[in-house]
LUMMARNU-99460 format. One line per 3 residues: their letters; for each residue x, y, z of N, C-alpha, C. Coordinates in pm, whole numbers. Layout:
BEGIN
a	X:Y:Z:X:Y:Z:X:Y:Z | ...
//
This chain:
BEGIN
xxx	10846:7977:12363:10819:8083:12457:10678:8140:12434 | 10642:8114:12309:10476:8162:12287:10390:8103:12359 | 10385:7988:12351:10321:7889:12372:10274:7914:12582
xxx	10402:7914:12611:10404:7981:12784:10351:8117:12814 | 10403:8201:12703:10290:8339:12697:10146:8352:12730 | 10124:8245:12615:10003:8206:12600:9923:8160:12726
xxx	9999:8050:12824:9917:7998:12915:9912:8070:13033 | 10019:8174:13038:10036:8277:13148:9929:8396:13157 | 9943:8425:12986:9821:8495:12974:9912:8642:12959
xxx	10006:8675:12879:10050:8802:12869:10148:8780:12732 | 10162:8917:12709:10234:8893:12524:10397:8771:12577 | 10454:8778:12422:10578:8658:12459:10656:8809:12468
xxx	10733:8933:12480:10795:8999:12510:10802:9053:12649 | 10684:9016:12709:10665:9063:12836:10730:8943:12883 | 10748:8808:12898:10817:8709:12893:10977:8707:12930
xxx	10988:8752:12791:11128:8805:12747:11186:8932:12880 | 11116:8981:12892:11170:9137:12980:11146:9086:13102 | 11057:9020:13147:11115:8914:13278:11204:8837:13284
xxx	11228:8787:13210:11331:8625:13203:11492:8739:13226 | 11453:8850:13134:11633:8930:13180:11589:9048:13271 | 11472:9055:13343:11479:9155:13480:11437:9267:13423
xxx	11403:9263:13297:11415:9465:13310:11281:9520:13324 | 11158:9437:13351:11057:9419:13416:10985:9416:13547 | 10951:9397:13643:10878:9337:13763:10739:9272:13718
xxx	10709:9153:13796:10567:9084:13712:10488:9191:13839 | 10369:9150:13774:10254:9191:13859:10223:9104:13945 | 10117:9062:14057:10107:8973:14140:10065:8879:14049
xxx	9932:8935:13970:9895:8815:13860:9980:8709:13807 | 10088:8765:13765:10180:8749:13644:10298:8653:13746 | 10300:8653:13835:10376:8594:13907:10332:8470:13994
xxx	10198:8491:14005:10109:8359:14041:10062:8292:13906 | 10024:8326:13814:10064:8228:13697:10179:8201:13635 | 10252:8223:13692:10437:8135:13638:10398:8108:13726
xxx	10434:8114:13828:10449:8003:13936:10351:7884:13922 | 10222:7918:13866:10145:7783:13843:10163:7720:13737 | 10223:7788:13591:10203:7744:13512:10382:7595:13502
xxx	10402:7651:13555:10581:7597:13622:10531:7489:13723 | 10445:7497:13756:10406:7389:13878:10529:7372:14017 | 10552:7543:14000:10633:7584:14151:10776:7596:14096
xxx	10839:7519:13973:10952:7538:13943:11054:7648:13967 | 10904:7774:13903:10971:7882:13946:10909:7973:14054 | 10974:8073:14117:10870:8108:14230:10897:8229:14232
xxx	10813:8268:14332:10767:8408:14291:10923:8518:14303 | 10998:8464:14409:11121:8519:14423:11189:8499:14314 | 11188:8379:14268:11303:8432:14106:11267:8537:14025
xxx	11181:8543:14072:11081:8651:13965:11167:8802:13977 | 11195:8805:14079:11243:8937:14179:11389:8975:14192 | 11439:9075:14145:11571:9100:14143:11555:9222:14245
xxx	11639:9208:14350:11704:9378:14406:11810:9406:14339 | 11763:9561:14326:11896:9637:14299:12018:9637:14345 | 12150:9586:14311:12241:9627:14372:12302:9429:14424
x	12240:9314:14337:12221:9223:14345:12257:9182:14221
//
């Protein structure tokens, strides 16, 4: 998970607090997963609504 930190460009806990939601990425932060994933993941997984 460091290693993906690393290429995203933000600590590995910020990582962590996305991967279980209790976060929102920034636009940045969400266009590099999505690139660094090569689309795997997208910007909507990224995204939880409340009440979901």
């Amino acid at each position: 998970m460091q290693a993906f930190a690393n290429q995203v460009g933000v600590h590995v806990s910020t990582i962590h607090r996305l991967k279980y939601f209790k976060i929102m990425p920034s636009r940045r932060v969400a266009k590099a997963i999505h690139r660094e994933t090569n689309g795997q993941v997208t910007i909507s997984d990224l995204v939880q609504i409340k009440g979901e």
